[in-house]
C-alpha positions as YAML, in Angstrom:
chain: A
units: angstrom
residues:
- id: 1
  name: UNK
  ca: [29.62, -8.03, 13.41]
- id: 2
  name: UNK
  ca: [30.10, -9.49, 16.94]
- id: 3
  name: UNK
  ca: [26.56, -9.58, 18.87]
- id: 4
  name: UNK
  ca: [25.98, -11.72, 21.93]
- id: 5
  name: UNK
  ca: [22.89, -13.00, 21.08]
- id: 6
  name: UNK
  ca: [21.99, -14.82, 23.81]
- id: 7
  name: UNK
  ca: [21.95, -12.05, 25.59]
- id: 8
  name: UNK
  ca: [19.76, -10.24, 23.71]
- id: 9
  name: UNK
  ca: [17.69, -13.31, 22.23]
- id: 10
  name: UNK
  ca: [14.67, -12.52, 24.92]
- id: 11
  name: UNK
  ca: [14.34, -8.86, 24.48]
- id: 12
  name: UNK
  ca: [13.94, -9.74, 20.20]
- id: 13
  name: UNK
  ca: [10.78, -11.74, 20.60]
- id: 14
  name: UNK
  ca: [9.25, -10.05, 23.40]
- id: 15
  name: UNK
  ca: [9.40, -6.60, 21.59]
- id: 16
  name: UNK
  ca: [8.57, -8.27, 18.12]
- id: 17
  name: UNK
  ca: [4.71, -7.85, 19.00]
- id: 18
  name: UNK
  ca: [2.13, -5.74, 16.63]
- id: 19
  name: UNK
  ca: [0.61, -1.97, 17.86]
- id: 20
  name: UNK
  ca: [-2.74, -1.57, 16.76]
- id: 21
  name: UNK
  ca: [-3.96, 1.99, 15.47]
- id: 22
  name: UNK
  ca: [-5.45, 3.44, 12.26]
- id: 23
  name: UNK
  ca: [-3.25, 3.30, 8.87]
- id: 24
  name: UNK
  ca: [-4.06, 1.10, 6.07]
- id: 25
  name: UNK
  ca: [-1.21, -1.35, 4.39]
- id: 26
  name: UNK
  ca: [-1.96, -1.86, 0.72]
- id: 27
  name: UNK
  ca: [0.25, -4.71, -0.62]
- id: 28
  name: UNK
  ca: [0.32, -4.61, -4.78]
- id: 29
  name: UNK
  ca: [2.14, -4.77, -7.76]
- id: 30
  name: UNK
  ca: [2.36, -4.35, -11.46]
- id: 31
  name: UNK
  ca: [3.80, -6.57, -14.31]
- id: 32
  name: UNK
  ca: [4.29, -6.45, -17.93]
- id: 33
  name: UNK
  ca: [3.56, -10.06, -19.43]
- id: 34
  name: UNK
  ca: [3.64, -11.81, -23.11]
- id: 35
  name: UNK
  ca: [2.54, -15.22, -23.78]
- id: 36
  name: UNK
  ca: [1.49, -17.00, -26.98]
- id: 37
  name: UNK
  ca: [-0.65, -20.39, -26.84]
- id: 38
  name: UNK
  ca: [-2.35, -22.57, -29.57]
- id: 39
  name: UNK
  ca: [-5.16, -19.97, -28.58]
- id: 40
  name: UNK
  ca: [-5.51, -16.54, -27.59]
- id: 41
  name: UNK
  ca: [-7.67, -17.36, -24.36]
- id: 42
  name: UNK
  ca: [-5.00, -19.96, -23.44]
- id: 43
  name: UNK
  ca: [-2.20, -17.68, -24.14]
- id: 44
  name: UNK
  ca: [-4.26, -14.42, -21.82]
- id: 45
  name: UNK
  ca: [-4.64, -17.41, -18.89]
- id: 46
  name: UNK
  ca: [-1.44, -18.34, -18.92]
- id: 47
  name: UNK
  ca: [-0.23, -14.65, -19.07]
- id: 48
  name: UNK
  ca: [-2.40, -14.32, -16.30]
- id: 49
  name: UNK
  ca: [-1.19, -17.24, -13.79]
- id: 50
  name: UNK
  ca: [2.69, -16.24, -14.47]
- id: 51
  name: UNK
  ca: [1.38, -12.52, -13.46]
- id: 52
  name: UNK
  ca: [0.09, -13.58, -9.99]
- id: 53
  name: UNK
  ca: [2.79, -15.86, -9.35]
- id: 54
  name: UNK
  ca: [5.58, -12.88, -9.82]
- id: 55
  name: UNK
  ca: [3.60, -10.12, -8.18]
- id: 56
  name: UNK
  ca: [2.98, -12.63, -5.34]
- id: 57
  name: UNK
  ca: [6.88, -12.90, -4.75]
- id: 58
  name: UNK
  ca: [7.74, -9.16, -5.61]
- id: 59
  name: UNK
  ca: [5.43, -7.89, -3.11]
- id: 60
  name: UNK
  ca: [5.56, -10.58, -0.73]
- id: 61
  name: UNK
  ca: [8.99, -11.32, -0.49]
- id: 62
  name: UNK
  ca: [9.46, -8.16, 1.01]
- id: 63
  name: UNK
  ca: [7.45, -9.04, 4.09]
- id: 64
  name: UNK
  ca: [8.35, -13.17, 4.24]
- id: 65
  name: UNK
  ca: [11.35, -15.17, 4.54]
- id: 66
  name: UNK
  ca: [12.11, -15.30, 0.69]
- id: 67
  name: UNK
  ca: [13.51, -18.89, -0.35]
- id: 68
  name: UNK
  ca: [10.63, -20.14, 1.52]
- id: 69
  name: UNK
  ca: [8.22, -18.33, 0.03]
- id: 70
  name: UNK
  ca: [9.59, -18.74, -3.40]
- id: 71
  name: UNK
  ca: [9.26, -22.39, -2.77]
- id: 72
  name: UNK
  ca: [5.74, -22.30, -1.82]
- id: 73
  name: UNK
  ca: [4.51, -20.14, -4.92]
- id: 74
  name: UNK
  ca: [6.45, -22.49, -7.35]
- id: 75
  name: UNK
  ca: [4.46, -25.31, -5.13]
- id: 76
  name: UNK
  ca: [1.19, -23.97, -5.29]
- id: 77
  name: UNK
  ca: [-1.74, -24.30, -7.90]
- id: 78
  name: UNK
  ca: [-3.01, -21.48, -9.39]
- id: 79
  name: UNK
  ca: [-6.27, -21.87, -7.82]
- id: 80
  name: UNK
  ca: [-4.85, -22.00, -4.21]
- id: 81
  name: UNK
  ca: [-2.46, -18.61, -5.27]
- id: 82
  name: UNK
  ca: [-6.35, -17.17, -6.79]
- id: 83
  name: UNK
  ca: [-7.24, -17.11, -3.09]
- id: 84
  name: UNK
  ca: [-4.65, -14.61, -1.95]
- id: 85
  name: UNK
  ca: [-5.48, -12.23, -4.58]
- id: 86
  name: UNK
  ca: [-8.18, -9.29, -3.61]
- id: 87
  name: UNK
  ca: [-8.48, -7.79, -7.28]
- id: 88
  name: UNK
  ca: [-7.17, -7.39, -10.95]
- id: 89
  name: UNK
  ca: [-7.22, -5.16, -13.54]
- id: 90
  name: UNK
  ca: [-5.74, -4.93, -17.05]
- id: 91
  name: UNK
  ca: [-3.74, -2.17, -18.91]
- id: 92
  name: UNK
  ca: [-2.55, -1.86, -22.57]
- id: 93
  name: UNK
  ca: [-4.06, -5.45, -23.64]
- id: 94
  name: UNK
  ca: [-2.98, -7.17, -26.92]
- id: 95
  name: UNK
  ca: [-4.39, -9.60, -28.36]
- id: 96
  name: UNK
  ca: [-3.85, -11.73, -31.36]
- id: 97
  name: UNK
  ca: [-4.76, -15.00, -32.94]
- id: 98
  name: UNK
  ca: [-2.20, -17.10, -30.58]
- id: 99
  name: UNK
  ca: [-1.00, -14.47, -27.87]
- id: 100
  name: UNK
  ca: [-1.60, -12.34, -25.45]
- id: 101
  name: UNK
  ca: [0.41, -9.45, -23.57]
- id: 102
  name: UNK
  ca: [-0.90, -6.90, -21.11]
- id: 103
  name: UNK
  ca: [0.61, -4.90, -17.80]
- id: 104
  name: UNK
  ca: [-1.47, -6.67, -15.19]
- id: 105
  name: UNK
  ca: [-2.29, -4.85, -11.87]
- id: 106
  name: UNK
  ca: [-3.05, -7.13, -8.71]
- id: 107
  name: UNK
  ca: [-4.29, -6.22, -5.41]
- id: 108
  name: UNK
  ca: [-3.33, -8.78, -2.83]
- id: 109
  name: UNK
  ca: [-5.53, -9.67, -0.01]
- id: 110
  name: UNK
  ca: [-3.39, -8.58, 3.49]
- id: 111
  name: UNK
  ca: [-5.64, -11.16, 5.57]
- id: 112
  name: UNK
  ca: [-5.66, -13.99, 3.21]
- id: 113
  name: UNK
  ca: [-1.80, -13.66, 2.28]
- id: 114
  name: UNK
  ca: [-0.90, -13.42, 5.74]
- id: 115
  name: UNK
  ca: [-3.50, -16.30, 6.94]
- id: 116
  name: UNK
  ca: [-1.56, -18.60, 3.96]
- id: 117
  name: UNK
  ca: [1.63, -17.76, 4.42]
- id: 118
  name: UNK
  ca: [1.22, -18.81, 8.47]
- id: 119
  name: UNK
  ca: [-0.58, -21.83, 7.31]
- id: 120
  name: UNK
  ca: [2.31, -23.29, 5.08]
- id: 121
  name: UNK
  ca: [4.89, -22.40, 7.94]
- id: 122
  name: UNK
  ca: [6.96, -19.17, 5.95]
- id: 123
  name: UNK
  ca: [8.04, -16.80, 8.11]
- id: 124
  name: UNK
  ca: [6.76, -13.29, 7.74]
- id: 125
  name: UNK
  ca: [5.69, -9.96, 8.97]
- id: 126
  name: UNK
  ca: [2.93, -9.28, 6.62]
- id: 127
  name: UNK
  ca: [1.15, -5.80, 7.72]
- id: 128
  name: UNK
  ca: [-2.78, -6.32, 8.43]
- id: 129
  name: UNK
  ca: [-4.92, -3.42, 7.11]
- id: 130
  name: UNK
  ca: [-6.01, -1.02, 9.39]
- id: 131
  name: UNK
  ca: [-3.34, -1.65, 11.91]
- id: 132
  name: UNK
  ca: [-0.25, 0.00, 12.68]
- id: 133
  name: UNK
  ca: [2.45, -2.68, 12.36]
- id: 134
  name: UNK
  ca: [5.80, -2.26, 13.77]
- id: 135
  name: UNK
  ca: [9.33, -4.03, 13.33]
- id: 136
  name: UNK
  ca: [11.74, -4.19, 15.38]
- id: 137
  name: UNK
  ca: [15.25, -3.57, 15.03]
- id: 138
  name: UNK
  ca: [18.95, -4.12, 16.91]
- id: 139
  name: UNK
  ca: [20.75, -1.11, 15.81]
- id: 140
  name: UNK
  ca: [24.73, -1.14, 16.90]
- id: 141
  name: UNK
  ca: [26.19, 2.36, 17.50]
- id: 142
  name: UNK
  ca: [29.93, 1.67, 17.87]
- id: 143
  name: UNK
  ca: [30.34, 5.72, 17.42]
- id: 144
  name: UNK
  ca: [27.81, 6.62, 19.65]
- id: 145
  name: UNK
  ca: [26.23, 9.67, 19.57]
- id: 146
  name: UNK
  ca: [27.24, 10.30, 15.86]
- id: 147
  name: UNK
  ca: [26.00, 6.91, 14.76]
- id: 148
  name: UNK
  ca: [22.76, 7.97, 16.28]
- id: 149
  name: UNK
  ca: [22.62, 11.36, 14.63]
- id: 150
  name: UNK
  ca: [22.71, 10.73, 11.52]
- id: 151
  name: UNK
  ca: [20.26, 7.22, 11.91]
- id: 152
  name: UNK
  ca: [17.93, 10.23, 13.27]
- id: 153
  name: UNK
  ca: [18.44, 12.11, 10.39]
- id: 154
  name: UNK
  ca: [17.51, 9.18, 8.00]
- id: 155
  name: UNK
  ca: [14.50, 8.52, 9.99]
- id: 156
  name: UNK
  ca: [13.58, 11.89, 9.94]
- id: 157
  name: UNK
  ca: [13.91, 12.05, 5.95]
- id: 158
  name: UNK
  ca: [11.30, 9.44, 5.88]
- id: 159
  name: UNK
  ca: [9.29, 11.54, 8.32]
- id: 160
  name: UNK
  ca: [9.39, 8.42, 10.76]
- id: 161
  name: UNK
  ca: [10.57, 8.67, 14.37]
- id: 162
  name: UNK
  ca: [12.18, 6.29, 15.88]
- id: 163
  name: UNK
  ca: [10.92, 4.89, 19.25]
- id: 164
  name: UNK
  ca: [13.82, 3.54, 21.75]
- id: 165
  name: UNK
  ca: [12.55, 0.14, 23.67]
- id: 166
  name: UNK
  ca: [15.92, -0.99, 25.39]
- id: 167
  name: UNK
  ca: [19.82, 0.74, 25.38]
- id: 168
  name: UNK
  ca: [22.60, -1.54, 26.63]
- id: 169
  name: UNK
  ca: [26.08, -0.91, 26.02]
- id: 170
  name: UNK
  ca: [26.29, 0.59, 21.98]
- id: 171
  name: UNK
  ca: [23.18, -1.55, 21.12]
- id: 172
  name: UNK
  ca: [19.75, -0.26, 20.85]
- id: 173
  name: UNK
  ca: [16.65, -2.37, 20.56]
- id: 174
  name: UNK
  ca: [13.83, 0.22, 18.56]
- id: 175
  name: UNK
  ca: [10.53, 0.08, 16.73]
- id: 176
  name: UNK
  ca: [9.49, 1.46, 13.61]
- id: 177
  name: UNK
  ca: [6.39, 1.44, 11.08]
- id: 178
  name: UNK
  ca: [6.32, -1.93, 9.19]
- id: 179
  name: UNK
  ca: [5.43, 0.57, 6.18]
- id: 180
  name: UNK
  ca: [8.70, 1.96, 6.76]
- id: 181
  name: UNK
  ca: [11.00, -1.13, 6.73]
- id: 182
  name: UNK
  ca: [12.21, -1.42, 3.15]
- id: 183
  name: UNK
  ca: [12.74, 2.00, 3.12]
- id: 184
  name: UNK
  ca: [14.37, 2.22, 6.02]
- id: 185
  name: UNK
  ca: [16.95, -0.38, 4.52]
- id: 186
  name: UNK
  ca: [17.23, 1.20, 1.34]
- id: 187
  name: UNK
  ca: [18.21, 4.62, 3.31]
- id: 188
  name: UNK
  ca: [20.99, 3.10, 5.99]
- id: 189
  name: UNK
  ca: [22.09, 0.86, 3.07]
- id: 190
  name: UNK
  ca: [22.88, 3.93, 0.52]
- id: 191
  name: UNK
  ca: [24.54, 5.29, 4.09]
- id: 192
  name: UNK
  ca: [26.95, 2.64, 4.30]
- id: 193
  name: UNK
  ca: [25.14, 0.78, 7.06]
- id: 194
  name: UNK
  ca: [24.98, -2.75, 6.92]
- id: 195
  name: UNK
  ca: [22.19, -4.78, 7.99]
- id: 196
  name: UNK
  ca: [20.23, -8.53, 8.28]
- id: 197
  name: UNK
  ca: [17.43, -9.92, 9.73]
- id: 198
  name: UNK
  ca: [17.60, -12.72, 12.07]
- id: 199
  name: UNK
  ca: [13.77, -13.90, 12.79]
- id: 200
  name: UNK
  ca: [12.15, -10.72, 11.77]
- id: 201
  name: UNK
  ca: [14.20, -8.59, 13.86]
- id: 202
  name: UNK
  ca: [16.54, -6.07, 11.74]
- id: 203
  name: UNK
  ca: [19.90, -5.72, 12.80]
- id: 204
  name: UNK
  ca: [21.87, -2.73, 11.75]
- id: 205
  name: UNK
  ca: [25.50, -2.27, 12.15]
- id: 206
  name: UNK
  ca: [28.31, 0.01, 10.47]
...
C-alpha cells in the first residue's frame, strides 16, 4: 500500500479524539484453568493469578498496542494486575487434595485499566463506560464507488453507519463506534480487505 503519510499525518491525530454520549463498554472474559500445588488453596491461587493475567491480555490486547502490553502483564505483580480487575466469579470448580480447576469469569475495570495502561506508557484506545468512543480509520478506495458500496454494506450488517470526516483523492478519513472496531476488522478482513493500524488509526486498503 502506497500512502503519503505526511500528508495525511495531521488530519489522523486531530480526528483521533473521543465523542461523549450514552452506551456502556463492558470489557470481560472467560477462561478455563487447571493447576495442582503442594495444596489445594495454593493450587486455586495460582489458578487464579494465571486467570487474570490471560483475560487481561485477551481482552485488552484488543484495545492496546499488544507486545507492549504483553510485556507489562508478564512485568507486573499480581497485586498491581488485582487493581485493574472490577469483579470475579467462579464456574464448574474442582477441587482436590493438590489441585484446582475452574472456568473463571473476570470483569475488568474500564477506568482503572485504561488509567494503568496510560501510566506504564502502552498505547491504547480503551473505551470508558458510559461514553461513546470512536476510532478512526483511513480507508483507501482505489475502485471508488464500488469499494465504497460494499464497505457500506459491511457497516450496515453490523448495523453501524459510517460517518465521513475528510475525502481526498481515493482516501477517506471516517469514524466509527470503538465497540465496533474488531468487528469491523473481522468483516473487511473475511472481504478480502486488508488493514493495520498505525497509532490507533485503522487503515484499510484492498
Amino acid at each position: 500500500m502506497n500512502m503519503n503519510y505526511k500528508k495525511f499525518f495531521g488530519v489522523f491525530f486531530v480526528l483521533l479524539g473521543l465523542c461523549n454520549g450514552g452506551w456502556a463498554f463492558e470489557l470481560s472474559g472467560t477462561v478455563p484453568v487447571n493447576q495442582t500445588s503442594d495444596t489445594a488453596a495454593n493450587a486455586k491461587i495460582n489458578a487464579t493469578n494465571l486467570a487474570r493475567r490471560q483475560i487481561l491480555y485477551n481482552v485488552l490486547s484488543q484495545y492496546a498496542q499488544r507486545e507492549a502490553l504483553n510485556g507489562l502483564i508478564h512485568n507486573s505483580s499480581s497485586e498491581e494486575l488485582m487493581d485493574v480487575i472490577e469483579s470475579t466469579s467462579v464456574s464448574n470448580e474442582q477441587i482436590s487434595s493438590d489441585s484446582y480447576s475452574a472456568n473463571i469469569t473476570m470483569n475488568i475495570d474500564n477506568e482503572a485499566a485504561k488509567r494503568w495502561l496510560d501510566s506504564k506508557g502502552v498505547q491504547n484506545w480503551v473505551p470508558l463506560k458510559n461514553s461513546v468512543e470512536k476510532f478512526t480509520a483511513l480507508i483507501v478506495v482505489q475502485n471508488g464507488l464500488v469499494d465504497w458500496a460494499e464497505l457500506k454494506r459491511i457497516t450496515r450488517a453490523g448495523n453501524v453507519e459510517i460517518e465521513t470526516q475528510t475525502i481526498v483523492g481515493n482516501q477517506v478519513v471516517v469514524k466509527m463506534p470503538l465497540n465496533y472496531r474488531t468487528k469491523f476488522t473481522a468483516a473487511v478482513r473475511g472481504a478480502g480487505w486488508k488493514y493495520t493500524d498505525n497509532g490507533g488509526v485503522l487503515q484499510v486498503w484492498k
